[in-house]
N, C-alpha and C positions, 0 to 999 in steps of 0.2 A: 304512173309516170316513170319513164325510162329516165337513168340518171348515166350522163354521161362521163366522161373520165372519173370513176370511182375508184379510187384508191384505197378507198376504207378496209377491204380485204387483205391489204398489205400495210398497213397502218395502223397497227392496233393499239400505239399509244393516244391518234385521235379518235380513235372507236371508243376508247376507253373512255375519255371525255366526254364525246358526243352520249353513250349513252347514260353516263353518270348524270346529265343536264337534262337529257329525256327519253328515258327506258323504253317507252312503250313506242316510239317511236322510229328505232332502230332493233327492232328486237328480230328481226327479220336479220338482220348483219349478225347479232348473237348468235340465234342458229344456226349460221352455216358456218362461224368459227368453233361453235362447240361439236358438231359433228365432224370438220375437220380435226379438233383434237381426240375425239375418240377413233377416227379410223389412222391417227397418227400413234394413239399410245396403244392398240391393235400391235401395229409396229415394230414398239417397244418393246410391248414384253417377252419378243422373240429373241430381244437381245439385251437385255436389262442390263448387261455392265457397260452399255456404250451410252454416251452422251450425245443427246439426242437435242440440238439446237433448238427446232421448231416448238419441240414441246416443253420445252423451257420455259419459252417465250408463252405457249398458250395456257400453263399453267396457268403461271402469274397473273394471267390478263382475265381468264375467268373468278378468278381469287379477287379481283380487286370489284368485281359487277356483281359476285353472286347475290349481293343480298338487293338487287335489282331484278333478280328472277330469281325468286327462290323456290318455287314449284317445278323448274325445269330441272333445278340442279340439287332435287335431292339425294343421288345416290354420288353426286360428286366427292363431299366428303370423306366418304366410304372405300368410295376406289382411292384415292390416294393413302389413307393408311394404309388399305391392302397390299400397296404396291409396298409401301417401308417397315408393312411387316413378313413382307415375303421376300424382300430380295435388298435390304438395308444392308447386308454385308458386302454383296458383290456391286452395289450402285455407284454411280460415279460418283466423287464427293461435292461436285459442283451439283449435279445432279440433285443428290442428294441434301443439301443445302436447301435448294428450288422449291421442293414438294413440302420440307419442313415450315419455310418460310409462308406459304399457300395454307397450311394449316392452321396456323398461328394468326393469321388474317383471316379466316373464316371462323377460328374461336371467338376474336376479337369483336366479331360483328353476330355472336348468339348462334349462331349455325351450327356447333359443335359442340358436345359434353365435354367439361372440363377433366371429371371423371377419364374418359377414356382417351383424349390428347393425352395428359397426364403421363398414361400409366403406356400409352407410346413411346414417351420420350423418355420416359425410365428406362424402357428396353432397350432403346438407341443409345442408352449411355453404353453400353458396350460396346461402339464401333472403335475403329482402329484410326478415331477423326478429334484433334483436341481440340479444332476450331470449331468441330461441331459442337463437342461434348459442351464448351464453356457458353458459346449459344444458346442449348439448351438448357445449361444450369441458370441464366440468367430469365431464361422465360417463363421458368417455372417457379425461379424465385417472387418475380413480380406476379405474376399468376395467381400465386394462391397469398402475396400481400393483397391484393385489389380486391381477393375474392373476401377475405375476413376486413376490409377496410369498413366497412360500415358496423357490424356488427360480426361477432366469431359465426364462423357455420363449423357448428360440433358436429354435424356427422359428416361433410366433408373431410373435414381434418382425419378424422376417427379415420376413413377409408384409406387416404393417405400416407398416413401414419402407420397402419397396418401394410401399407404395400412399401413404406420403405423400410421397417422390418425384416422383411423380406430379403430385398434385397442388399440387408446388411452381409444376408449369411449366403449371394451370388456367390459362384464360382467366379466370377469374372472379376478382378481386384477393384480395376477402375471405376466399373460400374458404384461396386463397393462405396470407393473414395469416394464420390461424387455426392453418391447420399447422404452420407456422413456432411460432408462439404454446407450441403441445400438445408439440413435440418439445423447445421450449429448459425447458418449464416442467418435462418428465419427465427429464427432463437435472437439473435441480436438486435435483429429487426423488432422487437418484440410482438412478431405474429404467432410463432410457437415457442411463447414462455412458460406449459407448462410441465407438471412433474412426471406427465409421461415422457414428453420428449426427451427430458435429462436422462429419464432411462434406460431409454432406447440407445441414447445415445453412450450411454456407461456400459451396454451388451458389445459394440464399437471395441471396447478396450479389451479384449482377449479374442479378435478378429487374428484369425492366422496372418495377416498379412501386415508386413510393420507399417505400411504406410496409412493404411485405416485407423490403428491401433496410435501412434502418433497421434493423429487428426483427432483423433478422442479424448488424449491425454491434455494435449495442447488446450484443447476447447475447454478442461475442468482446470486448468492450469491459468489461464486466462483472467480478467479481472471482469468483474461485472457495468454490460455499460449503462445499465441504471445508475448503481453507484456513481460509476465515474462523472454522468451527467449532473448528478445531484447538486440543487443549487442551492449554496450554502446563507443563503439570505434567511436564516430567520432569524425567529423577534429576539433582540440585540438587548429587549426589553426584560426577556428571563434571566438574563448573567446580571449575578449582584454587582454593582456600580459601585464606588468609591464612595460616593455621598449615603449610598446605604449604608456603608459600614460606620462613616462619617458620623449618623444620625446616633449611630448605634453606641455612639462613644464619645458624643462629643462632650461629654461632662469632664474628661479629661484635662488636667491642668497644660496649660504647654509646656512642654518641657522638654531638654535636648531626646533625652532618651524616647520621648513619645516622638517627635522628630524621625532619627532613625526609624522608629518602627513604621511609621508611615512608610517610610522611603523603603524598608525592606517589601512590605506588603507591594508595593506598586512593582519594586522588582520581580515579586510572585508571580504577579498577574501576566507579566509581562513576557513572560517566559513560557507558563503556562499555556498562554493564547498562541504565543510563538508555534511551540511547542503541537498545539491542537490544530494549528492549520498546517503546518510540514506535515503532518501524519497523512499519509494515504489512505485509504479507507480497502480495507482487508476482507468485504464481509459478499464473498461475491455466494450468490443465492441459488446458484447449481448444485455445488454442495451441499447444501441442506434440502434439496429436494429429494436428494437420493434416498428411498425407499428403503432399502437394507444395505446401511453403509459397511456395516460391520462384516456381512458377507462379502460386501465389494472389498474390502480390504483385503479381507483372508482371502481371497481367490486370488491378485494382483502380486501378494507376499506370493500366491504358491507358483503362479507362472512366472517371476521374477527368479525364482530358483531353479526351476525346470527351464527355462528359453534362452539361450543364448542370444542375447541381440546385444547391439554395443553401448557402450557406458556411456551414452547421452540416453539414447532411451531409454536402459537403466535408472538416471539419474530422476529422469521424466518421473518415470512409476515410483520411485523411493520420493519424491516429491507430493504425488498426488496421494500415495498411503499417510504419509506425514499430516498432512492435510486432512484426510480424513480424520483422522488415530485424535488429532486437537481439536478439531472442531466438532465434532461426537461427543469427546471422551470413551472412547473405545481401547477394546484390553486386546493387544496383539504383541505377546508379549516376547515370539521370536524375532520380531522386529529390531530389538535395542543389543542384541549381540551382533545378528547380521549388520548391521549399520558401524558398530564398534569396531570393525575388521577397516574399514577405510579412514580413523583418524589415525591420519599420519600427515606430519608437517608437510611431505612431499607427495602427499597424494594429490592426482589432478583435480579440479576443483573439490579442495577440501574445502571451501567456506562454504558450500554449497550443502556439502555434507552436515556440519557443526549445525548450519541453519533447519535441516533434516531432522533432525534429532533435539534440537530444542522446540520445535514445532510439534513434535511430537512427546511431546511434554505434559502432562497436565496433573494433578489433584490426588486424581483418581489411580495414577501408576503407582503400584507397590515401591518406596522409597531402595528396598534392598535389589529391586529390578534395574533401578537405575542408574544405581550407585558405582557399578562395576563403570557404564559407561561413561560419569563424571570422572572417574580415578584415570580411567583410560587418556581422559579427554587433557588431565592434571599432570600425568605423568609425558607424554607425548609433547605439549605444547606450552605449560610453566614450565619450563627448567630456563636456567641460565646457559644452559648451551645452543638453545638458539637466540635468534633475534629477536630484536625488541618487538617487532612487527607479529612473529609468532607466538610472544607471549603476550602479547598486547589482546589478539585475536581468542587466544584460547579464554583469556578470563574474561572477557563478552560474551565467548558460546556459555562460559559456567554462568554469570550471570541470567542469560536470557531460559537457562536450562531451569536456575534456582526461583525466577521470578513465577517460573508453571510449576515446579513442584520443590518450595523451600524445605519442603524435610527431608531431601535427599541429603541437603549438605550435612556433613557433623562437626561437633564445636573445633577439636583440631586442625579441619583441613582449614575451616572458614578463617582460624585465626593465622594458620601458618599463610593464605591466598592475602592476609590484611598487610601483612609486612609488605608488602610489595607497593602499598602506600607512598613510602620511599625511597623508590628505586628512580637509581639515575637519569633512566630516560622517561619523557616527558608521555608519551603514548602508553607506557604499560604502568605507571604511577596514576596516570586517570584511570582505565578501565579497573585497577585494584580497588579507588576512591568509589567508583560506581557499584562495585559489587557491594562494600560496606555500605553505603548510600539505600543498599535495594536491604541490607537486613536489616538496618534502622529502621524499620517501617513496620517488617515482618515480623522478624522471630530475633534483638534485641541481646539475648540471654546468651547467645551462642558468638557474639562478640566480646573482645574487651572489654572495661569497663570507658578505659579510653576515646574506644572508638566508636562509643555509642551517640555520642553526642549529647547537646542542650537538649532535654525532653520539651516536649510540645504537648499544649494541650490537645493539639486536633486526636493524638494517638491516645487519647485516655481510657477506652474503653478496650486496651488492649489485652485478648486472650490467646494464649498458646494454646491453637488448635490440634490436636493427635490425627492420625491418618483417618480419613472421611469423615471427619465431625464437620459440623456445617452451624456456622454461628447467625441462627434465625432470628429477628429480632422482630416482636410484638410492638413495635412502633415504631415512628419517623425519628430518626438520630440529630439530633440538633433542634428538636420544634420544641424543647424548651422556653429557647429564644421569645417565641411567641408568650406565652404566661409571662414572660419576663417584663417584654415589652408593655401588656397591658399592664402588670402592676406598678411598673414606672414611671405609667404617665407621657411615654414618649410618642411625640405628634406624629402623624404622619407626612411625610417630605412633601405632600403637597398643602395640607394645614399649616407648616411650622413654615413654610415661604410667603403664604398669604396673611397669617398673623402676626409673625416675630417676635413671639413673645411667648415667655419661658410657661410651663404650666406648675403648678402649685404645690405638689406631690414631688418628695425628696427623690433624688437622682440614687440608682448605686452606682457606684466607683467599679464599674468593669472595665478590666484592663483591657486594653491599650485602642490598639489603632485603625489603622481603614485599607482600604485596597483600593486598584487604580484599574482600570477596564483597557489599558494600554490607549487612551485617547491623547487628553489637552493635562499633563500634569501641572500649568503652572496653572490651570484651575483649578485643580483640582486642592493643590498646597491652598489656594487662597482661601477656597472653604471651609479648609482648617482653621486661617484664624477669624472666618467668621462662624465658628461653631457657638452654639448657645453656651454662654460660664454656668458654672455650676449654681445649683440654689444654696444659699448659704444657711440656711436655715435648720439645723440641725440641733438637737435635745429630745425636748422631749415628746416629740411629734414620733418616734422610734417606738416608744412602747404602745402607741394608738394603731401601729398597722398592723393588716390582717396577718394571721398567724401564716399562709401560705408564703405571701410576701416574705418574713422574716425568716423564713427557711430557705428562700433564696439567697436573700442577704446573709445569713449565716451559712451558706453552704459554699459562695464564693471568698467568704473571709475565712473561712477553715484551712484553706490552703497556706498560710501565713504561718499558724500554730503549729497544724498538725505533724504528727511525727510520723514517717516509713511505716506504713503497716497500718496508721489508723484512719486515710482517708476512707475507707469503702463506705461508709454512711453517705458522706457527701458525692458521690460517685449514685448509690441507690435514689439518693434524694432525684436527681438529675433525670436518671432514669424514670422514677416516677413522673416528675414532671413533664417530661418529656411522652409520655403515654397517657398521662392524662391531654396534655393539647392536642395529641393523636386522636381522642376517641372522642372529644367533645364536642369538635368542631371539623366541620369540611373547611380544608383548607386551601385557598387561593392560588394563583399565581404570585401574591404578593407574597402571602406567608413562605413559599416557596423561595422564595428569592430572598426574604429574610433570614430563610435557614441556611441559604448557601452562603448568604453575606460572614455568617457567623463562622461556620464551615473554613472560609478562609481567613477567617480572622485567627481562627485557632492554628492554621499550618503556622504561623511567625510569630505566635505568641509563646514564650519560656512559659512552660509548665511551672508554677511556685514549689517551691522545697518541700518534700515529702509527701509528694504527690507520684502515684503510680506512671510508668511510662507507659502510655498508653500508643495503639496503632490508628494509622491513618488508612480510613476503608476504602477507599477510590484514588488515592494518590498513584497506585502504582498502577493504574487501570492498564493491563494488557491489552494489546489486539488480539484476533482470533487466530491470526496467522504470524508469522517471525518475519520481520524484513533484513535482509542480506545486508543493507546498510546497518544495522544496528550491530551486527557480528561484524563488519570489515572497518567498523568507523574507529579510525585512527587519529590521533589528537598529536596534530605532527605538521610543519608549515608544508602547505601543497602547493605543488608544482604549476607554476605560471604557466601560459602559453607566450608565447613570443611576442605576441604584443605588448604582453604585461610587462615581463622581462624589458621590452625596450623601454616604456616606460617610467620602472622603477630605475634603469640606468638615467634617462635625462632626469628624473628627479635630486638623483646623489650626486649628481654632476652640477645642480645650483649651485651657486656661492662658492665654487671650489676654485681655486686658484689653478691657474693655465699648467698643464701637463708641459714637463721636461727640468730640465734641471733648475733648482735654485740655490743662488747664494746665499748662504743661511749665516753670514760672519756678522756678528755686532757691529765690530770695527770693519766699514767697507776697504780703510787702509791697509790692514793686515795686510800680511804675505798667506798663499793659498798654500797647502800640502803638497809635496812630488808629484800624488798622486792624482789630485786637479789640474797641475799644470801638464801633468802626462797629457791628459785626456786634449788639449790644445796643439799639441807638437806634431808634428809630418811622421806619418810609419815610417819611415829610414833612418830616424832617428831613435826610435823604441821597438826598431823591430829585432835588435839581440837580446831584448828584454822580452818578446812577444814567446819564444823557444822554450820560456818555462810553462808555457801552457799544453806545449805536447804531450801527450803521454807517454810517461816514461816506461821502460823496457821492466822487468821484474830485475836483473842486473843491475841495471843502472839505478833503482832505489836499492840494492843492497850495497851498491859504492857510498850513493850517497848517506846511507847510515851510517856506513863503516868511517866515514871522514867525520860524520857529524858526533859520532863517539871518543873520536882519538881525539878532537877539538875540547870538548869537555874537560877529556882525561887527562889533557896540557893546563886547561884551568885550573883544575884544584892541583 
């Protein structure tokens, strides 16, 4: 059947239809556009830099049918990389665009090895096109997401991986950047999260070209977005609760002073929690994949000496060695001189530096390595001849320097840094209080005796560690509590709500009080005074209990008695104790939550007289990394924005009586001053009086002294 006015030959977006609805039916129209595109791209390749309309168009439109004749168009594929990889420099970039987009639509639809698309479009990252390049970084991104979307394909990966290796070490930069680009962006995506890619990507960092070298640094510089996704919902039910500690004490008489201590515990908690959700989470997991950190360091220190690049990308790499050097514990030990060269108040971002260098901080640095750069750090930024803001700052770097490695400080500088306690201005009198704050905890001995404060019993178990000792402990610190509890009889919080009633078995008198989970405190006080009273019941029921028992009870009344020097019995007792409910029993989540209940009951409990001052072991918990807020945090009123400011003006402006003048005379009758009724008169009246506000000549105040002398000298 002859078909009359056919247009279909010139119509290829309804060819394209027609045969997508029914192939087999039009496949006779197919063929005579696909051999018009072959004796069209015949054509082309006689002039391959020129843009070639028609074949544009018959790309696209066999790209979009191939997988409706796939036996006809098997070497189609073929020919078109051939074409972009023989002549991708000099092609038009529209052009060129066309044939990539025809490819990426025949991968789409199984026609093409990923494999070798791929490692085209790799090549193509070296054209002189960035609307290409990002094109392609985009479809290769999704590419090989879709491809691991169901499950990883390791040897895929493994290929890929190895070929942008490769072309980490192209002569071509961009090419370079791009891959770098593809690997850190599928990394985030979590399709290539593992410890190869980190390291391919840490080869990146001593890439001759700063722009690659950058993109490498930035990426280990970066935060992890696992972490950052982390969603902080869990069980609310592990944090010991108020009414745990509640339980734990309620034999407690009420009294004002059990009062405050409530109210201080609750302030604990409250601060704590604060305290634990402001914190950023520092723990990003690039860095710890890295293979041989300690090598990447030292190579970063040596091309950091050797390269000239400018002092942000400087800064970059003294950042990421810092980073490694604490999160290892790695010994790089010309690092802390080199670094010692840029504190100076007036150096450009010196917080940046400070934070450098206490980051680099840990345990394991020889104390006399570091020492030089605390004194550097003391002498430079404590003095009185700067600002408060500079002294403020330096004793935050020594603090966050002294919290990773406290034997750097010695007892002189720590005491002469304490005076500063109180100094006039309000910002460098805290961070002096912070630093004393950070050696109460630690190392005690190397303060005043002043300035050590009320001991605590949370710190009882306190030992002056020497350089690399490591205080291992053969049991759980506080499970105690647990033996304690069964020998006392005390209920469990859901027994002691469903019975109400006291159990039989004499109470001991453990001091004090409870904690608060930052929720409902005036529930929490109410629980208070429905805590169980005490059993009154006391004699001779003391000499019938089990001898473990009364070595509890005599171990917490020792502290009453004993004298400096003679608690260590009652201290081994404890410990015993405390290692035997270690080995005897697997313990719970509850037990758990009962030792931490105890845990905080000791941070705000006063240690009894003649009891050792003991350290608190997770109070001072560091992050892995230094945040820059902790070195620039100034305790100092901050600066509103304009709205605030207007604000706080209509505020002070309440209740204020109408601007301009008032008569402020008791007696309204009175007569006013000259000087009031000046202010009423016509200027042509006070205007020979107005000529004393000119200013006078240097002559004319030496007449008028000279008059104002001889007047005197007629006086007497």
């Amino acid at each position: 059947m002859v078909r009359h006015n056919n247009q279909l030959p010139d119509n290829l977006p309804q060819l394209q239809n027609l045969i997508k609805r029914d192939p087999g039916s039009y496949k006779d129209e197919f063929l005579q556009q696909y051999r018009h595109y072959q004796s069209v791209l015949e054509v082309f390749r006689l002039h391959p830099g020129q843009f070639n309309k028609r074949l544009d168009d018959l790309v696209m439109f066999i790209a979009q049918v191939s997988y409706c004749y796939p036996d006809v168009l098997t070497n189609y594929p073929q020919e078109l990389m051939d074409i972009l990889q023989t002549h991708h420099t000099i092609l038009d970039s529209a052009m060129r665009m066309t044939l990539c987009r025809a490819l990426i639509l025949l991968r789409n639809k199984n026609l093409l090895k990923p494999t070798d698309l791929l490692s085209l479009f790799f090549h193509l990252l070296r054209c002189q096109d960035k609307a290409l390049r990002k094109f392609l970084e985009t479809h290769i991104i999704t590419d090989i997401k879709n491809m691991n979307a169901k499950h990883k394909n390791t040897r895929l990966n493994t290929i890929l991986q190895n070929f942008m290796y490769s072309m980490l070490k192209d002569s071509n930069s961009k090419a370079a950047k791009m891959s770098v680009d593809i690997m850190i962006e599928l990394y985030k995506k979590n399709v290539w999260n593992d410890a190869k890619t980190v390291n391919v990507i840490a080869t990146a960092c001593f890439s001759k070209y700063t722009k690659v070298m950058v993109a490498a640094l930035k990426y280990f510089l970066g935060s992890d977005p696992e972490e950052e996704k982390k969603s902080d919902d869990s069980d609310s039910d592990n944090e010991p609760s108020a009414r745990e500690v509640l339980m734990a004490n309620r034999v407690n008489k009420k009294t004002r002073k059990r009062e405050k201590q409530l109210k201080k515990v609750k302030e604990h908690v409250k601060k704590s929690k604060k305290k634990k959700d402001a914190t950023p989470v520092f723990n990003f997991s690039a860095l710890h994949l890295v293979h041989d950190p300690q090598g990447l360091a030292e190579k970063l220190f040596q091309q950091l000496e050797k390269r000239n690049e400018r002092f942000e990308v400087k800064l970059m790499i003294l950042d990421v060695i810092s980073r490694l050097i604490g999160l290892h514990q790695l010994f790089l030990l010309n690092y802390y001189p080199y670094i010692q060269r840029f504190m100076q108040p007036h150096q450009r971002e010196v917080t940046k530096i400070l934070q450098f260098a206490a980051q680099s901080s840990h345990e394991l640095v020889p104390p006399d390595v570091l020492e030089p750069v605390l004194k550097t750090l003391v002498n430079n930024f404590v003095t009185e001849r700067n600002s408060a803001d500079v002294m403020a700052i330096g004793l935050n770097a020594v603090r966050e320097i002294c919290s990773r490695c406290p034997l750097v400080m010695n007892e002189d500088l720590l005491r002469d840094l304490a005076q500063y306690k109180n100094y006039r201005e309000r910002s460098v009198m805290m961070a002096a209080r912070s630093l004393i704050h950070l050696y109460r905890s630690s190392m005690p001995e190397l303060l005043h005796k002043k300035d050590r404060g009320r001991p605590t019993e949370a710190i009882r178990e306190l030992k002056s560690k020497k350089y690399g000792e490591v205080d291992a402990k053969h049991y759980i610190s506080g499970a105690e509590v647990l033996l304690q509890d069964s020998m006392e009889g005390i209920p469990d919080n859901d027994d002691d709500s469903k019975d109400g009633s006291d159990s039989d078995d004499e109470w001991i008198d453990i001091s004090h009080s409870s904690e608060d989970d930052g929720g409902d405190n005036d529930n929490d006080s109410e629980n208070i005074e429905n805590v169980v009273e005490v059993s009154e019941s006391k004699g001779d029921e003391n000499s019938e209990r089990d001898p473990v028992e009364k070595k509890v009870k005599d171990s917490d009344k020792g502290g009453e008695t004993a004298k400096p020097g003679e608690d260590g019995s009652s201290s081994n007792d404890k410990v015993q104790l405390a290692a035997q409910a270690s080995l005897m029993r697997i313990l719970t989540d509850e037990d758990f939550r009962k030792i931490d209940a105890m845990k905080l009951n000791k941070e705000v409990t006063t240690a009894r007289k003649g009891k050792k001052r003991p350290a608190e072991e997770e109070k001072n918990s560091k992050g892995e990394l230094v945040s820059l807020a902790d070195i620039e945090n100034i305790y100092k009123k901050r600066k509103h924005d304009k709205q605030m400011r207007q604000e706080s003006v209509k505020k002070g402006q309440e209740d204020r009586e109408k601007y301009g003048f008032h008569d402020r005379r008791l007696n309204p009758h009175s007569s006013k001053t000259n000087r009031e009724k000046r202010k009423t008169k016509h200027y042509m009246m006070v205007k020979h009086k107005a000529k004393r506000k000119i200013k006078r000549s240097f002559k004319e105040k030496q007449i008028a002294l000279r008059n104002h002398l001889q007047k005197l000298r007629k006086m007497k």
